[in-house]
C-alpha positions as CSV (number, residue, x, y, z in Angstrom):
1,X,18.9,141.8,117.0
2,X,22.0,143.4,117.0
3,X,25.6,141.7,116.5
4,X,27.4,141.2,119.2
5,X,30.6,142.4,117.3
6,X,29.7,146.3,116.9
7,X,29.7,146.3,120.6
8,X,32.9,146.7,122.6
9,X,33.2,147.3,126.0
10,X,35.5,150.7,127.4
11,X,39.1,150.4,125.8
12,X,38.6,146.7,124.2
13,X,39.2,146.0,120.6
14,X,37.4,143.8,118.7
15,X,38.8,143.2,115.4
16,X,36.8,143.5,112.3
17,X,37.2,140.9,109.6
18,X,36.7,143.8,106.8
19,X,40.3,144.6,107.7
20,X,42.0,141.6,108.3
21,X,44.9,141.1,106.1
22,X,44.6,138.4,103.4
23,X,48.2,137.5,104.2
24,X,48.3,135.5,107.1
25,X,52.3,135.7,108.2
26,X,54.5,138.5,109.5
27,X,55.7,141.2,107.6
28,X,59.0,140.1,108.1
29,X,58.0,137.0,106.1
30,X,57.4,138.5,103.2
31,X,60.9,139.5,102.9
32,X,60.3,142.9,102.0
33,X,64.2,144.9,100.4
34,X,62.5,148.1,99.6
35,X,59.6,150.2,100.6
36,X,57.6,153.3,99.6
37,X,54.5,155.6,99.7
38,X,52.7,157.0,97.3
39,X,49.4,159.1,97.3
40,X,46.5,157.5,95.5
41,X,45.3,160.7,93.4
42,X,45.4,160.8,89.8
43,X,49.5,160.6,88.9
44,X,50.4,158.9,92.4
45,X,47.5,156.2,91.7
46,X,49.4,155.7,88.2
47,X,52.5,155.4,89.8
48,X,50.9,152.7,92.2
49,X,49.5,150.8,89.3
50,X,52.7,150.6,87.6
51,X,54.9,149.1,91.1
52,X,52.0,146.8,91.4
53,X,52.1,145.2,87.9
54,X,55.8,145.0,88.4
55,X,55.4,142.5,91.2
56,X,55.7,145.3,94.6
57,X,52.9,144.3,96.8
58,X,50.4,146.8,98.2
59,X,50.7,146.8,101.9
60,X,48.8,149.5,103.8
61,X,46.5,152.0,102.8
62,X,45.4,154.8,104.8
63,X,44.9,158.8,105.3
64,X,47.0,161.1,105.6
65,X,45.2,164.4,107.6
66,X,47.5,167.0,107.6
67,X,47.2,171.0,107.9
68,X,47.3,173.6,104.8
69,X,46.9,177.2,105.2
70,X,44.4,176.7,108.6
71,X,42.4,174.0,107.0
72,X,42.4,170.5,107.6
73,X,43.0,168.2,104.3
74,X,43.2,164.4,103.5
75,X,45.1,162.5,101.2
76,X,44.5,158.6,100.6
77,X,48.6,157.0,100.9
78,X,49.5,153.7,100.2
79,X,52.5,152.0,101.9
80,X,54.2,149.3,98.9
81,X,56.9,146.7,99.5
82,X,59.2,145.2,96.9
83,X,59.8,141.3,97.8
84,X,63.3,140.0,97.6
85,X,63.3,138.6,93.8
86,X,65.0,135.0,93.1
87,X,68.1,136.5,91.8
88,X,68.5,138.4,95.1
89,X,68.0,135.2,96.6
90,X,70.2,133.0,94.7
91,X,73.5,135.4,95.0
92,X,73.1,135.4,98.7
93,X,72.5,131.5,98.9
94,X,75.2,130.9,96.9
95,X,77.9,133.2,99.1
């Protein structure tokens, strides 16, 4: 028998729990100060490791398509976010 959730009806979504976030508040409530986006090949991925271990949290990974000289190419991206550290927080509490 086949699960009900592969099928979908015209236009409706059905969401797939492969990609649910772990997180389960807004964005905003992460209080995010800083983004970037790095590609995940060899020296970007490096990069990515190196915000990660320094507490930015990974938020969004995805492909970038994009054209070079008439052919199609793809790039994995990854979106990161730098949380507000308690410092931050402290100084503006304390104003």
């Amino acid at each position: 028998m086949r699960s009900e959730l592969g099928k979908k009806k015209h236009g409706e979504i059905i969401p797939d729990e492969a990609f649910q976030s772990p997180v389960k508040m807004p964005l905003w409530g992460l209080d995010i100060v800083e983004l970037t986006g790095h590609n995940l090949e060899a020296h970007g991925r490096e990069e990515v490791n190196r915000l990660l271990q320094s507490g930015w949290l990974l938020l969004h990974i995805y492909t970038l398509k994009y054209p070079e000289d008439g052919v199609w190419r793809e790039r994995p991206m990854a979106i990161l976010g730098r949380p507000r550290n308690r410092r931050e927080q402290a100084g503006k509490e304390s104003r």
